[in-house]
C-alpha positions in Angstrom: 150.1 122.1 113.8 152.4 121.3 116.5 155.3 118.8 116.2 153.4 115.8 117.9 150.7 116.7 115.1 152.8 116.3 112.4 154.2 113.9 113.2 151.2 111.8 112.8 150.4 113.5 109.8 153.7 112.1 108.3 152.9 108.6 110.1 149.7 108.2 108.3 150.9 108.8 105.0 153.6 106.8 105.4 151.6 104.0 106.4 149.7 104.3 103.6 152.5 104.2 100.7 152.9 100.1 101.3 149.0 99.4 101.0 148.9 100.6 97.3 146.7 97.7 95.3 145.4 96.4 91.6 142.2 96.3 93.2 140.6 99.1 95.3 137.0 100.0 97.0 136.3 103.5 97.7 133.6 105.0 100.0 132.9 107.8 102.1 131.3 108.2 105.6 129.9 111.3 107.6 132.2 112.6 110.9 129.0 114.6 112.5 131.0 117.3 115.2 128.3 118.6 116.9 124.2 117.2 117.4 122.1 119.1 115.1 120.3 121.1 117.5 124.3 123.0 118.5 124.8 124.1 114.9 123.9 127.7 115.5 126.4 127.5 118.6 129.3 125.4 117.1 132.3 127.4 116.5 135.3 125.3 116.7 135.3 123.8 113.5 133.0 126.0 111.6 136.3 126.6 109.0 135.7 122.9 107.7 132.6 121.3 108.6 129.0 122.4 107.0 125.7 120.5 106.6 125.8 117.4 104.4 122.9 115.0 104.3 123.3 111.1 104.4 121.0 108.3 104.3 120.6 108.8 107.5 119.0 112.8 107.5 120.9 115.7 107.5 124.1 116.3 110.0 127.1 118.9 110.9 130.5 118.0 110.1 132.9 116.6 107.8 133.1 113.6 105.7 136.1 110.5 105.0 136.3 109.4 101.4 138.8 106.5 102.0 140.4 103.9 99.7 140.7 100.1 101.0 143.0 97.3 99.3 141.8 93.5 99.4 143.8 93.3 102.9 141.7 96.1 104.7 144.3 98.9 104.4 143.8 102.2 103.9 145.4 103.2 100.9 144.5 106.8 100.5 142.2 109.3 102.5 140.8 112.8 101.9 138.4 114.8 103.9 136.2 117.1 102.9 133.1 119.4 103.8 129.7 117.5 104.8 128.0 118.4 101.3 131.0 117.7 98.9 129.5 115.0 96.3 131.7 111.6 96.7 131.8 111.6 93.5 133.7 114.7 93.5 136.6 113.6 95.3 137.8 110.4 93.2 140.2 111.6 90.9 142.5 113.1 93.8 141.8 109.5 95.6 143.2 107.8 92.7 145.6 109.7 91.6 148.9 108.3 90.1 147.7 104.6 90.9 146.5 102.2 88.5 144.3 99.6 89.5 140.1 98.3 89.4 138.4 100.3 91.5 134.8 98.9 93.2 132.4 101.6 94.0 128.4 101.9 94.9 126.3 103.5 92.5 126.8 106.9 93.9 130.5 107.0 91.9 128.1 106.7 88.4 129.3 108.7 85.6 130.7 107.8 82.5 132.5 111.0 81.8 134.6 110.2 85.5 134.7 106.7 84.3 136.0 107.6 80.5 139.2 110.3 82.6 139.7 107.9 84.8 140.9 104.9 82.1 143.6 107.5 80.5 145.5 107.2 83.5 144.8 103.5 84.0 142.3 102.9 86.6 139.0 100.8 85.7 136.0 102.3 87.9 133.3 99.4 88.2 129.9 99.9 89.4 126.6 98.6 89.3 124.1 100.2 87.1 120.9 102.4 87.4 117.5 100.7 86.7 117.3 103.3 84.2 120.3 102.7 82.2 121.1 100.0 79.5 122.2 96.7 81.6 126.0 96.3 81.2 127.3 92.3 81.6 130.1 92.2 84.1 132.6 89.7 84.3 132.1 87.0 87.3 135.1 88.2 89.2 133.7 92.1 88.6 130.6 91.0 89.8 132.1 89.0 92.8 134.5 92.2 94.3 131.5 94.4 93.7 129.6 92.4 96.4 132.4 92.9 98.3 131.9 96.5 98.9 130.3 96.2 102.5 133.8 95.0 103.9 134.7 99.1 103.6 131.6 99.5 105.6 133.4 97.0 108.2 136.6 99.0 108.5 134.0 102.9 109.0 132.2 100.5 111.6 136.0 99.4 113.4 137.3 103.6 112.9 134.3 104.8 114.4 133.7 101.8 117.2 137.0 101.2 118.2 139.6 103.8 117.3 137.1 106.6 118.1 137.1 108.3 114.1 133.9 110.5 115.4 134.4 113.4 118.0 132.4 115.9 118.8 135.2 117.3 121.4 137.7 118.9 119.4 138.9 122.5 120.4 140.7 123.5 117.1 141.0 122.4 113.4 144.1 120.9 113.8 143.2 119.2 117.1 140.7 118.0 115.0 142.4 116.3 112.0 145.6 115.2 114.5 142.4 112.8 116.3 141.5 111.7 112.8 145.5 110.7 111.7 145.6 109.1 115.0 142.9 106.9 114.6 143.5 106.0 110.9 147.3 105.4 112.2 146.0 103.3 115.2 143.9 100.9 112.7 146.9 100.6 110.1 149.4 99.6 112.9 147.2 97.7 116.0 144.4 96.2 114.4 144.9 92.4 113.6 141.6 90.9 111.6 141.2 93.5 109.3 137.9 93.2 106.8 139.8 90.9 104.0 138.6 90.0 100.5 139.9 87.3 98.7 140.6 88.1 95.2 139.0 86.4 92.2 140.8 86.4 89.1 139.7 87.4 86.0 139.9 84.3 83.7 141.4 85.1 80.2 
């Protein structure tokens, strides 16, 4: 990486430090580099990005497992490979915070769920048709149906602070478009995806 690279690296991380939160929603979404039909030729950023498969069929790239506060900051990012399991990548999200954490039902697992309570962060989902119906309190509930705020803030990365590329010459090109994008968001945008917070009656 070159300086001006850095730079944002150490922006971005920075920014993040003052969003930290008791309540949290995590998701991921796909960053596709190339159309399907230019796998074979894609070269650039062949060191990161494999095939992955979303809801919406199978793609080339990378994927953004981001954390969001009830304000619509980013508290924490990782990337990984277009096949890593979301589910996978949690723990390093979340770790060293303590907080409720709202996730869809592809974050299921009660053995991630019983780790992540040691260190003090309560992982709420909905449950599987197939599993026993759990009761969850009316402000649980109520942040869960939140969730598609975090879809808001993909929808303003990849829409207005161009989170998607398909142009980049180099890995570290790459990831210095991704940090400037997340950076621009932090920093310019003004009506961020918000969510008032209910709290839990005692």
């Amino acid at each position: 990486m070159n300086t001006h690279q850095l730079a944002l690296h150490a922006l971005h991380f920075a920014l993040m430090k003052d969003q930290q939160s008791n309540y949290l929603w995590i998701d991921s979404t796909i960053l596709p580099v190339c159309k399907n039909q230019r796998i074979q030729r894609h070269k650039s950023l062949s060191a990161i990005a494999t095939r992955g498969k979303s809801s919406m069929g199978w793609f080339f790239g990378c994927k953004l497992h981001l954390l969001m506060n009830q304000s619509g900051g980013i508290v924490n990012t990782v990337l990984s490979n277009g096949h890593t399991a979301d589910i996978k990548m949690v723990e390093q999200l979340v770790k060293g915070m303590t907080a409720k954490l709202y996730a869809d039902r592809g974050y299921i697992s009660q053995e991630l769920k019983s780790r992540l309570r040691v260190q003090g962060v309560d992982l709420i989902t909905y449950h599987r048709k197939n599993m026993k119906s759990i009761q969850l309190l009316k402000a649980d509930e109520y942040h869960l149906k939140q969730r598609n705020k975090i879809e808001t803030l993909f929808s303003l990365l990849k829409g207005t602070y161009n989170l998607v590329t398909t142009r980049a010459r180099s890995v570290a090109g790459y990831l210095a478009g991704i940090y400037a994008s997340l950076c621009a968001y932090q920093i310019c945008h003004q009506n961020k995806p918000m969510i008032r917070i209910m709290e839990i009656s005692a």
